[in-house]
N, C-alpha and C positions, 0 to 999 in steps of 0.2 A: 559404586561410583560411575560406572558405565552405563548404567541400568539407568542414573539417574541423565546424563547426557544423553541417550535414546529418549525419552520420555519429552524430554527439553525439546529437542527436533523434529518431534512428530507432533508436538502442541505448534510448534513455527510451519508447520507444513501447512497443517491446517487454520491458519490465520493467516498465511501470506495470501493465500489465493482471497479472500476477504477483504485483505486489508488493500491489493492490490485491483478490487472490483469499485471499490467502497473510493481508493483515488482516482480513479478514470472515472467516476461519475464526479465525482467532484471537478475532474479539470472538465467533463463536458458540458455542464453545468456553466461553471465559471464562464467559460468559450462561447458560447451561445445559450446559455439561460435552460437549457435542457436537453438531457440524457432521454436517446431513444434505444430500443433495447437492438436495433439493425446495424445503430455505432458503435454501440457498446459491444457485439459480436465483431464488426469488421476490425476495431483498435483489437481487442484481444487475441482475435488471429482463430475463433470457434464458432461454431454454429449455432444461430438462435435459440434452437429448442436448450441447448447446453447454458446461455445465457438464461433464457428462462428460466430453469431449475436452479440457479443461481440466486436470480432475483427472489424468488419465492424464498426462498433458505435466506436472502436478507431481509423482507419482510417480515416473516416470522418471527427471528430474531429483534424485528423492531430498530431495522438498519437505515430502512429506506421505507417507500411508498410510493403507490403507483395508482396513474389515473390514467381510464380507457383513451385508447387515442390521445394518449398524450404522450409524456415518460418519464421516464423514475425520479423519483425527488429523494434527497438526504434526508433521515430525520434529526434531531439536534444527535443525537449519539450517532449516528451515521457521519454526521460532517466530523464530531469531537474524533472519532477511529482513523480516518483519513485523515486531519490536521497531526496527528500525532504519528502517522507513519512518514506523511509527508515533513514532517521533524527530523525524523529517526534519518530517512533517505540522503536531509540535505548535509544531517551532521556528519554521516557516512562517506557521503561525498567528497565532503569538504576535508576531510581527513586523506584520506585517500589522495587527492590533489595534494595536497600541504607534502607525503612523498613522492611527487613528482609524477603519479601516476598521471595521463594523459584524461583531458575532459571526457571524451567519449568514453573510455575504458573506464574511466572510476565513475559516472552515468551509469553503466551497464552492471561494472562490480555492482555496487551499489544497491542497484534493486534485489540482489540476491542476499546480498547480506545485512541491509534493513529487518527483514522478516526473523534472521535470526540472533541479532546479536544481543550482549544480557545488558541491561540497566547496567550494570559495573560497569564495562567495559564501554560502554557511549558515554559515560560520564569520566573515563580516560580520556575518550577520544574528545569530548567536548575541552576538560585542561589543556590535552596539547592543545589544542585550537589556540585556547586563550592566551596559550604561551609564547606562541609565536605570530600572533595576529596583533 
């Protein structure tokens, strides 16, 4: 049982930073039509070359694409990864508010626990929603 909760959280570990690369391109995108990889380090709070290696590891995977001199673009699975965490975060959110948690703190909860939480339980949290909205 344990074994299987460890497994669970080192698969969320490794897709939060993804899923969390794969939204900030999407909101820089959105915001101005393109994600450069110098905003993409200053929003994340790391060093280019760290974004680089990043980027390449979503290329590879066929997340993103990237043109010289210019900057990263989604590709359809790219935006679908992002639409779907950007889901997960508002339902999180929204739940979280619904107990009284304050905007900024269930904002902040929120990003942490998007990455981890299971299909069951967001689909709890989406009922209450419904319940009381």
């Amino acid at each position: 049982m344990h074994s299987e909760g460890f497994r669970q959280m080192r698969a969320a570990l490794r897709g939060a930073l993804v899923e969390d690369y794969l939204e900030l391109i999407a909101d820089l995108i959105e915001d101005g039509n393109e994600a450069r990889q110098v905003d993409i380090a200053a929003r994340m709070g790391v060093a280019q070359p760290t974004v680089a290696k990043m980027l390449s590891r979503l290329a590879a995977d066929g997340l993103v694409t990237r043109k010289p001199y210019r900057g990263v673009f989604l590709t359809e699975a790219g935006w679908a990864v992002a639409a779907e965490s950007r889901a997960r975060h508002q339902t999180v959110e929204a739940f979280l508010r619904s107990l009284g948690v304050s905007p900024e703190t269930a904002r902040i909860d929120a990003e942490g626990i998007e990455h981890h939480v299971s299909s069951e339980t967001l689909a709890a949290f989406r009922r209450a929603l419904a319940e009381t909205g």
